[in-house]
Structure formats: structure tokens, C-alpha cells
N, C-alpha and C positions, 0 to 999 in steps of 0.2 A: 821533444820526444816524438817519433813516428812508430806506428803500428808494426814496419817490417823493423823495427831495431829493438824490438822488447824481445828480453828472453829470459828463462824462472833461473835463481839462482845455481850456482856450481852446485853438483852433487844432490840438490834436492831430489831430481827423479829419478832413483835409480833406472840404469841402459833395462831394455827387453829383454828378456830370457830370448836367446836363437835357438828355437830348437832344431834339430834334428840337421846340423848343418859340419857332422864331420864328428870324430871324436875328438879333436882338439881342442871342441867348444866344451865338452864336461857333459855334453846332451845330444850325444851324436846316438847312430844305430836304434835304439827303443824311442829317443826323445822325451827319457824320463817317465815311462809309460809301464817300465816292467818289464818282463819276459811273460804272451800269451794271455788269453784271456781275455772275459769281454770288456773291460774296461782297458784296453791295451787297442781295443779295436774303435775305426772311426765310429762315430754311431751308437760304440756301446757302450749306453748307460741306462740305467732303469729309473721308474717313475720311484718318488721317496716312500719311505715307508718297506718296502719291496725286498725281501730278506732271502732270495735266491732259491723262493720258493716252499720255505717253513712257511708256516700260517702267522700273517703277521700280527704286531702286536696290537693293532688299534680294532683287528679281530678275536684276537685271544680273549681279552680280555671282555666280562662281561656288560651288557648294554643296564645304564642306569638312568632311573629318573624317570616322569613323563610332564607331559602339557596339561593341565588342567582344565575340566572343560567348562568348570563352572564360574569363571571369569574370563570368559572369553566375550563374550561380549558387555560388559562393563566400560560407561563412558567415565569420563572426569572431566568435571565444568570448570571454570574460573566465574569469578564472583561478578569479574566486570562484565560479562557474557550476558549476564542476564538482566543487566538493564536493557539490552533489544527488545524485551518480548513483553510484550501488549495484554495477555493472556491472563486469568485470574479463577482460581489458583493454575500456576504451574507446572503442570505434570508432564510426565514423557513424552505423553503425546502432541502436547504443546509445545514442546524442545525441538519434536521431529520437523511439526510441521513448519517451526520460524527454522526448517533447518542451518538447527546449531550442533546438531549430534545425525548421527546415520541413524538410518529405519532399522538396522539389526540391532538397537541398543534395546538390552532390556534391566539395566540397573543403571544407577547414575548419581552420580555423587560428587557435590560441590566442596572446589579446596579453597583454600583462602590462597588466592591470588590476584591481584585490583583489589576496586573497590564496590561496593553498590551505593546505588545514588536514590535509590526509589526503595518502597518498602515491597518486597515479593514474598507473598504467601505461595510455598514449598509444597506440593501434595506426592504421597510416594517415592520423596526425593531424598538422599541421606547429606548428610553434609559433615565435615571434618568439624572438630571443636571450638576452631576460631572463625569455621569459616556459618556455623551455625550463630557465633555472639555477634559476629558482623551482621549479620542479617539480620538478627533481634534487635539490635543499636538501631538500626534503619528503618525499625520499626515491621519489619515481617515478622514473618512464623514460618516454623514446618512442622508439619502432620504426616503422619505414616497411612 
């Protein structure tokens, strides 16, 4: 087999539409395009949404929902994470500064993901339910 002799089977691709090449092709004069108008024209079509000038729908309709701002800066730890830190107790600002979390965190809350290898006393730290008996098994604590 050589690359100039391959060719895709009979009738899979149907031929191109010709447009605008006489009316004996079935798409002569307009080229299938219509009589006038701006979609008849090169060029003309508009951005989506665009309803020819009514107010459209993604403005009609009213604005829902907002951002909440009291978990916006809320980090989340993994368990394995905190065998890095040398620290005793644990707090935020001992997270910041083994930067394992950004300086904007000001809640923090450990999930059960890894493991912990060392026992880590928790201060103003919250932790999910398993990921609080992990830590109790390994011999820490967390305090509020």
C-alpha cells in the first residue's frame, strides 16, 4: 500500500454542495441564501443570543443568586499535610507561616485525606468527623 493510492470508500463523503455556480446546480442566483436580508449578505450575521433588536433573553430575564462572602476565605487541609509542621499547638498562624495555606485564610478546616503519622494538637482548627478520629487515633487533640 502506498500513501498516493489510498482513497475513503465509494459514496461515504458525500460531493460539496457548488454553490452559486448557475441554476442547473439546484443553488444557482441566491446560493441558497434566500431573497435580501442580512443573512443573505457576506458578512451578515450577528453575535448569538441577538434577537434583531428586542431585549434579549439572557437580559429579560431576572439576575439570581450572589457570592457569599463569609466563606471566601476558608482554606481546607489534608491530614497528610500536617505532618510538615514542627509547631505545637497548631494554629493558623503556624499553617501560614510553614506556608501550607495563604496569609488571607482566616478559617481552616481539616478533611480526612492521607494520613497522620505524629500526634498534632489542633488550636482553632475545625476538622471533618473522620478526619477529627484520625487525629484522636494518632494520639492528638483539637480545641477551639
Amino acid at each position: 500500500m502506498r500513501l498516493n493510492t489510498i482513497k475513503s470508500a465509494a459514496n461515504s463523503r458525500p460531493a460539496a454542495k457548488r454553490v452559486g455556480r448557475g441554476s442547473g446546480s439546484g443553488l444557482g442566483k441566491t446560493a441558497g441564501r434566500g431573497v435580501k436580508g442580512q443573512k443573505s449578505r457576506s458578512g451578515g450575521f450577528n453575535k448569538s443570543g441577538f434577537e434583531g433588536g428586542q431585549m434579549p433573553l439572557q437580559r429579560r430575564l431576572p439576575k439570581r443568586g450572589f457570592t457569599a462572602r463569609v466563606n471566601r476565605n476558608a482554606v481546607e487541609l489534608r491530614l497528610n499535610e500536617l505532618n510538615g509542621i514542627d509547631a505545637d499547638p497548631v494554629d493558623i498562624k503556624a499553617l501560614i507561616a510553614a506556608r501550607i495555606i495563604p496569609g488571607s485564610a482566616d478559617k481552616v478546616k481539616v478533611m480526612l485525606s492521607g494520613e497522620v503519622t505524629k500526634a498534632v494538637n489542633l488550636k482553632g482548627i475545625s476538622a471533618t468527623k473522620g478526619a477529627r478520629a484520625a487525629i484522636e487515633k494518632a494520639g492528638g487533640s483539637l480545641s477551639e
